[in-house]
N, C-alpha and C positions, 0 to 999 in steps of 0.2 A: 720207856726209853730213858736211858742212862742223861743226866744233862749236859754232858761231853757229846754226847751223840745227837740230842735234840740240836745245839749249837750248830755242830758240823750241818745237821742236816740243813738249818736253816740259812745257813751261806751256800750249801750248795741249792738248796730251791732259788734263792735272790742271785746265784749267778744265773741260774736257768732262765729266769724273768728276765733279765737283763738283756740275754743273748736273744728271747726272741722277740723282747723290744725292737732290738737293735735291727732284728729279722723285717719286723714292720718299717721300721724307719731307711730300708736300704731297698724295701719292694718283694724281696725272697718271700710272697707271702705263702704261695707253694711247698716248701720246706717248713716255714710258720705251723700252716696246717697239717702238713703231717706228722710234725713233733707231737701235736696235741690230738692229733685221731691217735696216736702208739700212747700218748700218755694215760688216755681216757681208756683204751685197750685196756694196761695195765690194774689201772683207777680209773673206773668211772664216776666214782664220787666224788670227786675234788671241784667242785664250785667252781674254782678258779682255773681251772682247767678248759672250762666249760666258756669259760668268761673270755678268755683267749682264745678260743679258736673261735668263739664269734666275732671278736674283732679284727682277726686275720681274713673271715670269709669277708667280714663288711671291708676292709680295706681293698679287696681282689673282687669286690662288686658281686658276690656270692650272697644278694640276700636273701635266700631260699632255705640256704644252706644256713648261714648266719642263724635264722629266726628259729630254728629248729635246735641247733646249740643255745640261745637265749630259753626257750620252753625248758631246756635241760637245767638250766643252772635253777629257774622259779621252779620247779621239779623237784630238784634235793633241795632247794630254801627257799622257800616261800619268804622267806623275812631278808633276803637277799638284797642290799642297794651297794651302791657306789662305794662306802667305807669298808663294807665286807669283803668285795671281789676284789679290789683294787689296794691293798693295806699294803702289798710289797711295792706296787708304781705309784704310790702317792708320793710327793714329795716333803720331805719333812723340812722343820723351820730353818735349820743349816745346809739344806739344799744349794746348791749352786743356781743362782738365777737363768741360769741357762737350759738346766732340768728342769724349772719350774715353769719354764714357757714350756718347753717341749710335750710339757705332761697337759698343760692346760689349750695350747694350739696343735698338736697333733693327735695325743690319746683320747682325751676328752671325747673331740667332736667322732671318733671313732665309733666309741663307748656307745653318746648317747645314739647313735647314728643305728649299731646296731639293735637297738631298742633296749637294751640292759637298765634295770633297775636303779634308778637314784634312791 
């Protein structure tokens, strides 16, 4: 891929993270989840894919469902933690302190919640 087109692509994946952050943070976990059952359709190989709809199942108390996306993501990466799945919702050092709570009192205890890899 062209590095005009790598660019684009990677604003539009960080808009897509964004929106279903935002999905989790407003309760829509329903919609959440089925972005990421159509996205894993398309790619099932995308870690991060995997990584998100575990967290939308643990958000909507689906941990059946959750733990079965979490075997998915150790699946395609065994060497899978917390800085691989999460490198678009990390917060970086010019974050807004306000993302940086967000990421660390709402995402966080998600994450570890759905059992996902540190």
């Amino acid at each position: 891929m062209e590095l005009v087109g790598q660019i684009l692509y990677g604003f539009a994946m960080t808009e897509r993270i964004q929106h279903f952050l935002s999905l989790i943070d407003t309760g829509e976990f329903d919609f959440a989840i089925q972005y990421f059952l159509k996205s894993n359709q398309v790619n099932s190989k995308v870690a991060a894919n995997w990584t998100n709809l575990a967290i939308a199942y643990t958000a909507k108390g689906e941990t059946d469902k959750a733990a079965l996306a979490v075997a998915e993501v150790k699946k395609l990466n065994p060497n899978a933690n917390l800085a691989t799945l999460s490198f678009v919702q990390k917060p970086m050092s010019a974050s807004p302190q306000s993302y940086k709570d967000w990421f660390e009192k709402k995402y966080l205890p998600l994450y570890r919640k759905a059992g996902l890899p540190e």
